[in-house]
N, CA, C and O atoms as CSV, one atom per row, in Angstrom:
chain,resi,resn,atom,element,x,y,z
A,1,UNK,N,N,135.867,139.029,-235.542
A,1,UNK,CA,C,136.263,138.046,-234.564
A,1,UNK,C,C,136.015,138.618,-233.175
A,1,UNK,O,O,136.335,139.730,-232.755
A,2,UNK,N,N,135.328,137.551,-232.498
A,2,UNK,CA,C,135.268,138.288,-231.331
A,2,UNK,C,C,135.626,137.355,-229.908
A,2,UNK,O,O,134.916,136.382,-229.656
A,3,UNK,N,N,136.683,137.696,-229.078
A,3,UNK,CA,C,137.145,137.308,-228.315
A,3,UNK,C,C,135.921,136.767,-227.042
A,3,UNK,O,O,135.253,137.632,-226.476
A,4,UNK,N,N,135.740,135.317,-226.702
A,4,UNK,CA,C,134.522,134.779,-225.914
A,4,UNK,C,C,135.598,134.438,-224.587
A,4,UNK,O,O,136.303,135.307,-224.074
A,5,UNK,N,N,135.570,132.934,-224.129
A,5,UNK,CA,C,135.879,133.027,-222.719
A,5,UNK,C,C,136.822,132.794,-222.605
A,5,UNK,O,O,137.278,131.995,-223.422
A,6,UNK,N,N,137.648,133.278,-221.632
A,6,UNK,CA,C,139.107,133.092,-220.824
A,6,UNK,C,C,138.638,130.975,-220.819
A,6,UNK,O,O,137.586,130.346,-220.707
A,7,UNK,N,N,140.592,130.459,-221.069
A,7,UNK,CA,C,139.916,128.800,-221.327
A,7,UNK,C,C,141.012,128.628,-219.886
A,7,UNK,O,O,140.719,127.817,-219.007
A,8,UNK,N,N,142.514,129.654,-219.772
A,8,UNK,CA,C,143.647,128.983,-219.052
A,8,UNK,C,C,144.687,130.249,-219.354
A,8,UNK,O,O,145.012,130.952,-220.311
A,9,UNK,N,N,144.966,130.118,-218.110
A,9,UNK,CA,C,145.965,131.485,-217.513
A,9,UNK,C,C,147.658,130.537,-217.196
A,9,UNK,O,O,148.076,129.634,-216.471
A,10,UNK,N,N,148.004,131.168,-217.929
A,10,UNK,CA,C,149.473,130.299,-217.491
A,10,UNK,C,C,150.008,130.208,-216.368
A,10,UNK,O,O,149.607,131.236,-215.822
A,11,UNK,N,N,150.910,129.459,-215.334
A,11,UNK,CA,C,151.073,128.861,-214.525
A,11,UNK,C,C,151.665,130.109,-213.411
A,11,UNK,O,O,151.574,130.316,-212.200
A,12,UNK,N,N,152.622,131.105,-215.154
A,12,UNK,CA,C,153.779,131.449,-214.559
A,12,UNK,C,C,153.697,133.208,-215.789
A,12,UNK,O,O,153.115,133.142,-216.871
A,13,UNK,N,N,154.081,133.973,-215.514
A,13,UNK,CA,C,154.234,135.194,-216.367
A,13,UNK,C,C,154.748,134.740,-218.215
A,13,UNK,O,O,155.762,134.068,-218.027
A,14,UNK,N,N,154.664,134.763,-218.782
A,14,UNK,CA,C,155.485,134.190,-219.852
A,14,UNK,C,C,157.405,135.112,-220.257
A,14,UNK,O,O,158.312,134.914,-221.065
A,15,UNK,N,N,157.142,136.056,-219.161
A,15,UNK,CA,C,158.518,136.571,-218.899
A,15,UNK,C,C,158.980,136.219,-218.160
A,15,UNK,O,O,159.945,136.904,-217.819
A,16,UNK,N,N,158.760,135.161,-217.472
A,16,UNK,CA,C,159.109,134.591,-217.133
A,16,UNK,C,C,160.272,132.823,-217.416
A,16,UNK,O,O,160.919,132.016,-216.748
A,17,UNK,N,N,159.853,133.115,-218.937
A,17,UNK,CA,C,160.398,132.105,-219.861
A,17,UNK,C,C,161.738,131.848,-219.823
A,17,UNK,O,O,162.483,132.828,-219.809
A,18,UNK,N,N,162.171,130.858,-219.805
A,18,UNK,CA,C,163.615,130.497,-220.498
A,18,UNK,C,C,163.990,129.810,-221.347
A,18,UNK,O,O,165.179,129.682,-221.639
A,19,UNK,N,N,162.847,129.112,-222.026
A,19,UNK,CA,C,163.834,128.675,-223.470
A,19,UNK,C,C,162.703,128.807,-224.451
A,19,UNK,O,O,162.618,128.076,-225.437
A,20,UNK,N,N,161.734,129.859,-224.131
A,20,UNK,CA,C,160.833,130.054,-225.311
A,20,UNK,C,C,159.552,129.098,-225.398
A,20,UNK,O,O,159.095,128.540,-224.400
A,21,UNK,N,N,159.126,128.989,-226.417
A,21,UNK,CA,C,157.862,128.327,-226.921
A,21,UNK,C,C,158.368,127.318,-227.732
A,21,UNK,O,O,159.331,127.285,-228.498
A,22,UNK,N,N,157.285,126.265,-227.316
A,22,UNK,CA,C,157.906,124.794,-228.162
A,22,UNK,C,C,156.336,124.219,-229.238
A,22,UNK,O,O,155.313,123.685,-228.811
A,23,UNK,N,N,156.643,124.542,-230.512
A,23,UNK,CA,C,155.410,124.206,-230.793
A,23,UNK,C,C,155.386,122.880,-231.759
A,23,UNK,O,O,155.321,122.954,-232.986
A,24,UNK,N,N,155.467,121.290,-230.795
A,24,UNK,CA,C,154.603,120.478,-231.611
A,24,UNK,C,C,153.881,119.832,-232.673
A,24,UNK,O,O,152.675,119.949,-232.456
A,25,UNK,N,N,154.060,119.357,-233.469
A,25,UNK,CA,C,152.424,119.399,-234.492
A,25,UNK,C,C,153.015,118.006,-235.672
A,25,UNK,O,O,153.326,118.177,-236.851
A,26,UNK,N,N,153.032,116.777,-234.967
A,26,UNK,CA,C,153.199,115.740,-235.851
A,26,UNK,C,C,152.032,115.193,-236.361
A,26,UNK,O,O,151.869,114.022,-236.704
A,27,UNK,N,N,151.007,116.349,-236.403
A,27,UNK,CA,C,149.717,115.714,-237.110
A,27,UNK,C,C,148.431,115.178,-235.708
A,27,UNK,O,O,148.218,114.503,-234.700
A,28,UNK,N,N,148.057,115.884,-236.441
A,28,UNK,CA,C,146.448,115.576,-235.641
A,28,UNK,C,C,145.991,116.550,-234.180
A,28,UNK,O,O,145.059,117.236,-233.760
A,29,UNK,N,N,147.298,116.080,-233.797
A,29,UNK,CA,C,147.363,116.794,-231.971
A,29,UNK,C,C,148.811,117.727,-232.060
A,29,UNK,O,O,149.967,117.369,-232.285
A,30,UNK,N,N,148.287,118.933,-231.813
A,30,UNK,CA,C,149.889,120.672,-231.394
A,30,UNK,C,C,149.669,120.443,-229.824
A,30,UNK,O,O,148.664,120.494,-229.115
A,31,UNK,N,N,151.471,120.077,-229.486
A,31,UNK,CA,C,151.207,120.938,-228.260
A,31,UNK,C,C,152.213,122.148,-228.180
A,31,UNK,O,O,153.354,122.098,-228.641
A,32,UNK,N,N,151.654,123.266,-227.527
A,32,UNK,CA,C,152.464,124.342,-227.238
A,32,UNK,C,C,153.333,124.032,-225.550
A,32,UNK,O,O,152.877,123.771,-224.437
A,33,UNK,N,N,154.250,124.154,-225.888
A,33,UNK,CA,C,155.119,124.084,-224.991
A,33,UNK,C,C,155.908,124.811,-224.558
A,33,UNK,O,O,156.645,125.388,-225.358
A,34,UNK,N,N,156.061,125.073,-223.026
A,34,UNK,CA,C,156.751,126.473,-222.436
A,34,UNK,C,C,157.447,125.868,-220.757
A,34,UNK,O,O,156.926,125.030,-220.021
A,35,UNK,N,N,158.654,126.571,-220.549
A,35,UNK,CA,C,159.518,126.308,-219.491
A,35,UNK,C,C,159.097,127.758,-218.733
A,35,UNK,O,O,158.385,128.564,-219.332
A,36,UNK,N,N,159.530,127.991,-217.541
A,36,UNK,CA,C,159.562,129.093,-216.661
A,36,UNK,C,C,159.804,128.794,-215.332
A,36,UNK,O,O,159.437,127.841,-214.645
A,37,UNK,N,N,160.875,130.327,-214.937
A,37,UNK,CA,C,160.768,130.238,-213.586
A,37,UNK,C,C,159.803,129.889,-212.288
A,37,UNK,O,O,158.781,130.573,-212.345
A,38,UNK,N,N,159.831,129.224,-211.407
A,38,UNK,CA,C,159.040,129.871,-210.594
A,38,UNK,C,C,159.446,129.145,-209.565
A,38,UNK,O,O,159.564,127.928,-209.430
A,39,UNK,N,N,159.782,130.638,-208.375
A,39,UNK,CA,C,160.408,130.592,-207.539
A,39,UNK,C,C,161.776,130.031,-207.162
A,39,UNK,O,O,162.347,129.660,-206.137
A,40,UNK,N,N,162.011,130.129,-208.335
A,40,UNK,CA,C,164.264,129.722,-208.718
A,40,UNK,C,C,164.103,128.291,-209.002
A,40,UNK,O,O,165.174,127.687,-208.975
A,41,UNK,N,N,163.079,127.583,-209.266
A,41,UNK,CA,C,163.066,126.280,-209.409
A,41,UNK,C,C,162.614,126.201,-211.191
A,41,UNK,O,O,161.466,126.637,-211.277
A,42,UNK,N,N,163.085,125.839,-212.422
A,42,UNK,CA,C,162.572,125.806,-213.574
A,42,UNK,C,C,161.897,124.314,-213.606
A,42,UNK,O,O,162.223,123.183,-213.243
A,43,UNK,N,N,160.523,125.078,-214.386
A,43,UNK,CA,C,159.470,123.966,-214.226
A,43,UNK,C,C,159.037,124.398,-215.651
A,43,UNK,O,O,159.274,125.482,-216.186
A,44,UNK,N,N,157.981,122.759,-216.447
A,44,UNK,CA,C,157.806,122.847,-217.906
A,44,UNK,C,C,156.098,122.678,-217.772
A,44,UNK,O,O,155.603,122.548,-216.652
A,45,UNK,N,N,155.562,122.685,-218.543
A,45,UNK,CA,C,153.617,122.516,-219.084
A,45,UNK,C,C,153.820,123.284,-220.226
A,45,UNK,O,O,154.650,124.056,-220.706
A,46,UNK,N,N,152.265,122.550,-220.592
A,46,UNK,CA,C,152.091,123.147,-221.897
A,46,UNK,C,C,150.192,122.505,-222.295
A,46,UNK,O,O,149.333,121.874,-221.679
A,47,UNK,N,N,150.277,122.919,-223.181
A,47,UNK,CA,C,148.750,122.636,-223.759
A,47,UNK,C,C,148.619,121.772,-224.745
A,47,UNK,O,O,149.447,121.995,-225.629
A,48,UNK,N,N,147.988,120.957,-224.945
A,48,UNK,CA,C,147.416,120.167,-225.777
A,48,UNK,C,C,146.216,120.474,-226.587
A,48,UNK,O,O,145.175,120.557,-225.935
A,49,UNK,N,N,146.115,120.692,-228.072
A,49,UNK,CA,C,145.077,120.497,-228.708
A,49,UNK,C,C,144.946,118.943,-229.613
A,49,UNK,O,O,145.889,118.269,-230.029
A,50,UNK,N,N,143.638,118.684,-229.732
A,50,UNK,CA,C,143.669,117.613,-230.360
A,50,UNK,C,C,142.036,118.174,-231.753
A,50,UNK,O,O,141.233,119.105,-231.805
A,51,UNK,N,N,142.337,116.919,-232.610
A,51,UNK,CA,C,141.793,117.160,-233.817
A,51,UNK,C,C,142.189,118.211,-234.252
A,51,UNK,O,O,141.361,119.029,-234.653
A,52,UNK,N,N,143.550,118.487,-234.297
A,52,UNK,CA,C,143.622,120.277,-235.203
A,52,UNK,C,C,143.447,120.531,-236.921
A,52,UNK,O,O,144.152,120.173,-237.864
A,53,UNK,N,N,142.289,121.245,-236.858
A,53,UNK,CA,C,142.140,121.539,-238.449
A,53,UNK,C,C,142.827,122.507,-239.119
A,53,UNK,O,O,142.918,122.589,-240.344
A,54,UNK,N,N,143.601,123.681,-237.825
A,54,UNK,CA,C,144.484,124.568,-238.814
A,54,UNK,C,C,145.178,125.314,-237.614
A,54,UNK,O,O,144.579,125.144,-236.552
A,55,UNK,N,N,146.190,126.022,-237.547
A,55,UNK,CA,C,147.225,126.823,-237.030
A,55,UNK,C,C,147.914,127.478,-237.368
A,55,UNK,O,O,148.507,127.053,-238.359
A,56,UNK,N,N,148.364,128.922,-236.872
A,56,UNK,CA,C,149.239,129.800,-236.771
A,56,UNK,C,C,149.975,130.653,-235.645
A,56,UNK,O,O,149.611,130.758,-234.474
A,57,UNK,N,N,150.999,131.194,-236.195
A,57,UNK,CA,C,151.763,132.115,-235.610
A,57,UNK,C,C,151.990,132.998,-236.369
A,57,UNK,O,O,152.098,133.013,-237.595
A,58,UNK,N,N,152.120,134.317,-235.064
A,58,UNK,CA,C,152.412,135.691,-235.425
A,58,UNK,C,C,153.266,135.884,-234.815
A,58,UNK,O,O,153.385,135.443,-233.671
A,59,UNK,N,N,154.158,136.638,-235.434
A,59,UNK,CA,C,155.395,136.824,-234.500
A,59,UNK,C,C,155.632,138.478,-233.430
A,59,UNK,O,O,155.417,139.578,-233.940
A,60,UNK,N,N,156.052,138.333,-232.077
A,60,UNK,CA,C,155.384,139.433,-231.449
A,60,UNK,C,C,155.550,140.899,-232.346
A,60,UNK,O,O,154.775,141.848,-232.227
A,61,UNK,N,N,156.671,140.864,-233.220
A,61,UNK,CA,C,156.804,142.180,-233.764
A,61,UNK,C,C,155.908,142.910,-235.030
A,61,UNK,O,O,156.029,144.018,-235.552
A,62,UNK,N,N,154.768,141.566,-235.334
A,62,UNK,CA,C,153.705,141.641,-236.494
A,62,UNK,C,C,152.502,141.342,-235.861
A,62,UNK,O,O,151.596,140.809,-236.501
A,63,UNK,N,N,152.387,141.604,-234.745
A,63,UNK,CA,C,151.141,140.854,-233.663
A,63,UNK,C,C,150.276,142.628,-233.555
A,63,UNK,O,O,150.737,143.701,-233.166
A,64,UNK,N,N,148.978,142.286,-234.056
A,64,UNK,CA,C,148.211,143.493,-233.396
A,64,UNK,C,C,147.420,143.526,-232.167
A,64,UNK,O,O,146.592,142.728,-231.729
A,65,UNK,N,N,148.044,145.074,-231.529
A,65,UNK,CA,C,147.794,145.135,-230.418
A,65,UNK,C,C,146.178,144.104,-229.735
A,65,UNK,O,O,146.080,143.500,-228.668
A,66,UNK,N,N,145.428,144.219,-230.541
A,66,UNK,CA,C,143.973,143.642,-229.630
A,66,UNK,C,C,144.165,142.106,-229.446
A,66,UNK,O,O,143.772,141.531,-228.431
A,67,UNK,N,N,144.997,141.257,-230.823
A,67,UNK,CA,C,145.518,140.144,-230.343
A,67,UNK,C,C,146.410,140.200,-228.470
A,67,UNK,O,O,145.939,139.776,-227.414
A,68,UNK,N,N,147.367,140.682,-228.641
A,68,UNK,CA,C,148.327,141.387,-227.302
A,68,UNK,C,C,147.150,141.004,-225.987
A,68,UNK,O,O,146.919,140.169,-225.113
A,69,UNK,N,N,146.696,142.126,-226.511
A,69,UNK,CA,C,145.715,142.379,-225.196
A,69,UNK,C,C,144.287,141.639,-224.371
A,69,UNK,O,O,143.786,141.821,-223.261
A,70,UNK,N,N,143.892,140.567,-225.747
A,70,UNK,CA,C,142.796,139.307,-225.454
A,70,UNK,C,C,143.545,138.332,-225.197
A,70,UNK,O,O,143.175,137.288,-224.659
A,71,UNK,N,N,144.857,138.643,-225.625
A,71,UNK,CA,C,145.032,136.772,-225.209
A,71,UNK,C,C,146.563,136.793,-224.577
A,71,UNK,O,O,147.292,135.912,-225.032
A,72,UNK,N,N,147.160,137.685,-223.579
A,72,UNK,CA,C,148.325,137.760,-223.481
A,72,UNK,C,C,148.362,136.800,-221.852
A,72,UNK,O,O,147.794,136.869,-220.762
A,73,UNK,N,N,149.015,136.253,-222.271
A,73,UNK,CA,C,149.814,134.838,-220.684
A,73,UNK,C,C,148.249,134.092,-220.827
A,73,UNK,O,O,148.244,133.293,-219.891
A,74,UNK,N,N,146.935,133.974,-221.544
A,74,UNK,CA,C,146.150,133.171,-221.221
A,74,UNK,C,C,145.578,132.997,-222.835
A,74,UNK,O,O,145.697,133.697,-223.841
A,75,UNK,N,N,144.672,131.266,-222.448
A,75,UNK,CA,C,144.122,130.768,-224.175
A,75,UNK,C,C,142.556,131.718,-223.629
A,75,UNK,O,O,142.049,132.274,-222.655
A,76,UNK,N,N,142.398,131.484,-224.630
A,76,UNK,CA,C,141.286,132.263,-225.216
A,76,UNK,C,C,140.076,131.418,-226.090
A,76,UNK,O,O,140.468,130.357,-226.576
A,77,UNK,N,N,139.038,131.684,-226.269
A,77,UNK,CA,C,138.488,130.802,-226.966
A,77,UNK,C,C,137.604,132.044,-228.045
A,77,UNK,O,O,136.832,132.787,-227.439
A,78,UNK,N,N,137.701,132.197,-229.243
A,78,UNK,CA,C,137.035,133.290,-230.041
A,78,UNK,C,C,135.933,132.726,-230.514
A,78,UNK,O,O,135.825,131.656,-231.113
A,79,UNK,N,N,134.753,133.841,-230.083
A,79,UNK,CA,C,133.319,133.896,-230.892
A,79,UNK,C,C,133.677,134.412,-232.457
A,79,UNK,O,O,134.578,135.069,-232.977
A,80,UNK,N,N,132.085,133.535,-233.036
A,80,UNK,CA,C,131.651,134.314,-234.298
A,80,UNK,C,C,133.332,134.397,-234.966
A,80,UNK,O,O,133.878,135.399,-235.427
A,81,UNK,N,N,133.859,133.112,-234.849
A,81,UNK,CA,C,135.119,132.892,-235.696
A,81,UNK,C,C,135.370,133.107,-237.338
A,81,UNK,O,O,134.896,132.189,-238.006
A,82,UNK,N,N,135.893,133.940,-237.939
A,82,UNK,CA,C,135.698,133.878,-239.557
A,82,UNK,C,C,136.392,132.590,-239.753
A,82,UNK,O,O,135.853,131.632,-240.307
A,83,UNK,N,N,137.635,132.581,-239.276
A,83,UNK,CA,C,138.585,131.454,-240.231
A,83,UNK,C,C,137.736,130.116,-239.933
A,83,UNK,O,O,137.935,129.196,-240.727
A,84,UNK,N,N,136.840,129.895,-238.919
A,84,UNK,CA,C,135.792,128.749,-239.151
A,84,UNK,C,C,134.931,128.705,-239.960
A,84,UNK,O,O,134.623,127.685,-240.577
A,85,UNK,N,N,134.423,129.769,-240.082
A,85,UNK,CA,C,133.702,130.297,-241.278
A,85,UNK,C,C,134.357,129.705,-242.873
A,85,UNK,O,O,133.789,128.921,-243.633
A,86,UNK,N,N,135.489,130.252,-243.033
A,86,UNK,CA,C,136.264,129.729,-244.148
A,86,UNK,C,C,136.699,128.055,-244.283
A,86,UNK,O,O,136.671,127.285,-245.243
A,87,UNK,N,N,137.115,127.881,-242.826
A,87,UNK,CA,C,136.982,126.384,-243.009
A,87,UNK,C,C,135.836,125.593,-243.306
A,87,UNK,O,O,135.787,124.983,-244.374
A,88,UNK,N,N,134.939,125.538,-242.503
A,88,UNK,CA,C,133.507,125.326,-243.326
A,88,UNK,C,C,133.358,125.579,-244.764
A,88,UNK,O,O,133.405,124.710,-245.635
A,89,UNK,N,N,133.226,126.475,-244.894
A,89,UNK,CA,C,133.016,127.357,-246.633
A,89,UNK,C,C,133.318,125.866,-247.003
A,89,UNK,O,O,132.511,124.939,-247.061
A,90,UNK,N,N,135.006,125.843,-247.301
A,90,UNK,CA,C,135.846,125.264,-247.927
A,90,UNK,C,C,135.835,123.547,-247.650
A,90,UNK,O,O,136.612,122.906,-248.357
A,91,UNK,N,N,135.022,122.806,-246.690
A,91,UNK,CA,C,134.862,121.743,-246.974
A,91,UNK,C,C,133.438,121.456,-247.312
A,91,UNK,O,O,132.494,122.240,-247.226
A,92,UNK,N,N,133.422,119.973,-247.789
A,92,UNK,CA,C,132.392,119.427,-248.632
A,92,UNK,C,C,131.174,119.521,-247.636
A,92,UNK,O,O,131.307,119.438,-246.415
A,93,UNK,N,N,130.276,119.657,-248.121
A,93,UNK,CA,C,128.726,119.953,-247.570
A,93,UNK,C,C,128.961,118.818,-246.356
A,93,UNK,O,O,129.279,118.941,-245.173
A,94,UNK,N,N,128.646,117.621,-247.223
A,94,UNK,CA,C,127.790,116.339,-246.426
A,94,UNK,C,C,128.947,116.194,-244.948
A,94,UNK,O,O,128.515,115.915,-243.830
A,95,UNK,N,N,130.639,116.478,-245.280
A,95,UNK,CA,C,131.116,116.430,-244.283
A,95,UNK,C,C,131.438,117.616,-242.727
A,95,UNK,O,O,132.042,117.532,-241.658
A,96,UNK,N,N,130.672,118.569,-243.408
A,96,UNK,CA,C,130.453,119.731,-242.384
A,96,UNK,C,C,130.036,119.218,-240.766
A,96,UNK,O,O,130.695,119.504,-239.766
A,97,UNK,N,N,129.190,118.664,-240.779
A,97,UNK,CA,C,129.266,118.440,-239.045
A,97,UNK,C,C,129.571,117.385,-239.086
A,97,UNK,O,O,128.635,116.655,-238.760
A,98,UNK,N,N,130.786,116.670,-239.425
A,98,UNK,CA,C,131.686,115.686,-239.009
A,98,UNK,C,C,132.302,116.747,-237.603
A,98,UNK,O,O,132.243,116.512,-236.396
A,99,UNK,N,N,132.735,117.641,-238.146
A,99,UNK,CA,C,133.634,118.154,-237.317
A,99,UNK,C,C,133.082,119.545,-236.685
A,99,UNK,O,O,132.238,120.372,-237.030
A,100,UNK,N,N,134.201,119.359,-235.307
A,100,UNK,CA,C,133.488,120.390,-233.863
A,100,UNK,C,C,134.827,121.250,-233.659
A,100,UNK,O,O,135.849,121.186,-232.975
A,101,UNK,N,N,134.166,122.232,-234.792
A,101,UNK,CA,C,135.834,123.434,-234.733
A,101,UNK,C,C,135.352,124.415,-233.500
A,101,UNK,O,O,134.269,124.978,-233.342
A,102,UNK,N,N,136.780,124.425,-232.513
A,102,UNK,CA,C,137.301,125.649,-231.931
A,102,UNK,C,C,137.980,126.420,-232.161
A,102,UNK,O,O,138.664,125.925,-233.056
A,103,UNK,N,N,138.385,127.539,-231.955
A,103,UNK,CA,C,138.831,128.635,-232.315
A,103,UNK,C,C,139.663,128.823,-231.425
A,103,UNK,O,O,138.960,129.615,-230.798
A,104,UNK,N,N,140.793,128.750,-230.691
A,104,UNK,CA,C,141.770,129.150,-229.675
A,104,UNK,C,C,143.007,130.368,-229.757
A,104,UNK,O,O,143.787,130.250,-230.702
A,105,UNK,N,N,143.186,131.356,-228.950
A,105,UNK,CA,C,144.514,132.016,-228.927
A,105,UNK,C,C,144.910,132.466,-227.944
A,105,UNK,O,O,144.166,132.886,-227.058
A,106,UNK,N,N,146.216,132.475,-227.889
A,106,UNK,CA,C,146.661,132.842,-226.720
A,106,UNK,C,C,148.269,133.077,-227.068
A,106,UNK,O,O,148.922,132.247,-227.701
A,107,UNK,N,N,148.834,134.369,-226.550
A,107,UNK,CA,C,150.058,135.249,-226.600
A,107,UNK,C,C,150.761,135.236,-225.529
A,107,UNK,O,O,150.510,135.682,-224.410
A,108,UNK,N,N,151.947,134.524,-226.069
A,108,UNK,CA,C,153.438,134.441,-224.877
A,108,UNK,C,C,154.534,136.290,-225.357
A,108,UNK,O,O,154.746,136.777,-226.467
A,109,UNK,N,N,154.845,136.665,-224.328
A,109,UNK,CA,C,155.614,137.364,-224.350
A,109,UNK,C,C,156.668,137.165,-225.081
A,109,UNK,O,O,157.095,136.011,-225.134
A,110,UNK,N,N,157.343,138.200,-225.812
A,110,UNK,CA,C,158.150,137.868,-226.179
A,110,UNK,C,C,158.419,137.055,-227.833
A,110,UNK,O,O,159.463,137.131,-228.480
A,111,UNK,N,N,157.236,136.343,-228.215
A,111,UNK,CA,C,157.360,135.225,-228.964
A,111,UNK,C,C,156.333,135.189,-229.738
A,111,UNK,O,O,156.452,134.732,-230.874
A,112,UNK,N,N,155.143,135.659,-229.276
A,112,UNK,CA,C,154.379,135.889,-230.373
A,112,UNK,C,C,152.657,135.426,-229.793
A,112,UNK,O,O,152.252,135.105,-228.676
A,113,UNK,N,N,151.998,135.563,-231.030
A,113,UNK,CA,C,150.554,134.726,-230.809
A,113,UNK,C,C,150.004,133.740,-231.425
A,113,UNK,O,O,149.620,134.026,-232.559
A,114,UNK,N,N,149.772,132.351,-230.985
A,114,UNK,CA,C,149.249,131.609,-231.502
A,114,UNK,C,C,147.527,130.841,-231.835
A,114,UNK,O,O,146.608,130.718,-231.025
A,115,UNK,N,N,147.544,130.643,-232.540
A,115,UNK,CA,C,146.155,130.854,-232.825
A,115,UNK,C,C,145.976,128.990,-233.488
A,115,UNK,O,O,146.815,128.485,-234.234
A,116,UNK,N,N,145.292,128.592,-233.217
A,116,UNK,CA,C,144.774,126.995,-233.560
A,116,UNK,C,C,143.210,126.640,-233.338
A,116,UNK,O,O,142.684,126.942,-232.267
A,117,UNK,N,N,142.469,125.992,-234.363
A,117,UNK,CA,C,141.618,125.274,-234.735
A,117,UNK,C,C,141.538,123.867,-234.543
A,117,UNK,O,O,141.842,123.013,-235.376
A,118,UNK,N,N,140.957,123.614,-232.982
A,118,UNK,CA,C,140.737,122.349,-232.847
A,118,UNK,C,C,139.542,121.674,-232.337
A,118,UNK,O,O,138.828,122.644,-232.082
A,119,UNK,N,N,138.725,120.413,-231.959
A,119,UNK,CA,C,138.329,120.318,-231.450
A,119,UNK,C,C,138.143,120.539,-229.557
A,119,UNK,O,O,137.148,120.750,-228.863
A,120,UNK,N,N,139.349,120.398,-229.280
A,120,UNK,CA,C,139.535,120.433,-227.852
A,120,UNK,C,C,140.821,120.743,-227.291
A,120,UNK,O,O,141.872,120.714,-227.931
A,121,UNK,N,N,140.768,120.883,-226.719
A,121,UNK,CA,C,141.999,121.116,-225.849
A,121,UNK,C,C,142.438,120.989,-224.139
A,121,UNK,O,O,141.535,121.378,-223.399
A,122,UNK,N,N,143.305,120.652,-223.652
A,122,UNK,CA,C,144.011,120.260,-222.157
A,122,UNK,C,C,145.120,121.145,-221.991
A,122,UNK,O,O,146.009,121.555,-222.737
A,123,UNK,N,N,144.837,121.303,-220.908
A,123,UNK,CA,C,146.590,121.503,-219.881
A,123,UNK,C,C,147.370,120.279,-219.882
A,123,UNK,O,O,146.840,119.170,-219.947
A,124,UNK,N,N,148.457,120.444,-219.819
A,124,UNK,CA,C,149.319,119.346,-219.524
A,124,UNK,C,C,150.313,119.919,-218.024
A,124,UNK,O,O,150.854,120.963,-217.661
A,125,UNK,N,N,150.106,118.328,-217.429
A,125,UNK,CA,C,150.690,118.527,-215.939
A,125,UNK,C,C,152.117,119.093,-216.034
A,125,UNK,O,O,152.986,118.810,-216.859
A,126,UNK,N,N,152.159,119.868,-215.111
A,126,UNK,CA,C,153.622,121.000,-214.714
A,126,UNK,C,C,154.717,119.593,-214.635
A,126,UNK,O,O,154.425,118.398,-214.595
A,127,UNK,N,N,155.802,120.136,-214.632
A,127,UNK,CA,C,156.889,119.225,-214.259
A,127,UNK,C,C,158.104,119.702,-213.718
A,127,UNK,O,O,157.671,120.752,-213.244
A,128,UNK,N,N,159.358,119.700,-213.429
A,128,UNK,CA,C,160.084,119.344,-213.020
A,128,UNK,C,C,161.389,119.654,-214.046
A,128,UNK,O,O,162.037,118.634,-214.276
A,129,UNK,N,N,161.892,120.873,-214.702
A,129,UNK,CA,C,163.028,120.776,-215.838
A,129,UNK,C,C,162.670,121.688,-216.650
A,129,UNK,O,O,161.518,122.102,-216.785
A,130,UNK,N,N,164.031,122.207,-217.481
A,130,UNK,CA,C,163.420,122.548,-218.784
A,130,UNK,C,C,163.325,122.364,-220.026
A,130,UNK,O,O,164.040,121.396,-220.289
A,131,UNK,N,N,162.792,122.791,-221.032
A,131,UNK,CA,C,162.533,122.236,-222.053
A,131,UNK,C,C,163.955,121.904,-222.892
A,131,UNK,O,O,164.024,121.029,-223.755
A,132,UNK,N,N,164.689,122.467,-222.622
A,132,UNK,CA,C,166.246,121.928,-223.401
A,132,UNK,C,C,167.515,121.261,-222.769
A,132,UNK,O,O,168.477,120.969,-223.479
């Protein structure tokens, strides 16, 4: 696996957090969701993937360091992906380029690394509150 381009740098430190990571996923579209300080005012965003074909989490205390270090407070987009590789493998020939897999990760302090297979993905506009 090899780590390709910086996609989005978070707003705010992710130690910056106060109620953690909110992760989404009633099918089709994850969003990751995160609160943080900034500047004594708590404000919320988060990311949107859509078409997701697969997802995970690692939790920071099972997270290896090179994960940590490619994708820590920012998404990531990974080259020469295996688990696309496997997804492919594993679906039917004729429907293989139906679909336009990405490879995404990106590590919040504290909480771990998440990793998702989608077609695309957004920022979602900052706001005003926090997540609880």
């Amino acid at each position: 696996m090899l780590v390709g381009e910086d996609c989005y740098v978070l707003p705010e430190p992710s130690t910056s957090s106060i109620s953690g990571v909110r992760l989404e996923f009633p099918g089709g579209t994850l969003r990751l969701l995160f609160d943080y300080d900034k500047d004594g005012i708590t404000c919320n965003s988060g990311l949107m993937f859509k078409r997701v074909r697969a997802h995970s989490h690692i939790a920071e205390s099972h997270c290896p360091a090179w994960k940590i270090e490619a994708s820590y407070d920012k998404l990531v987009k990974i080259s020469d992906s295996e688990l696309i590789k496997e997804l492919l493998e594993s679906t039917v020939e004729d429907q293989r380029a139906s679909f336009s897999l990405n490879h995404y990760m990106i590590y919040f302090d504290s909480d771990g690394c998440y990793e998702i297979v989608a077609e695309s993905w957004e920022a979602l506009p900052e706001k005003e509150g926090s997540l609880s």
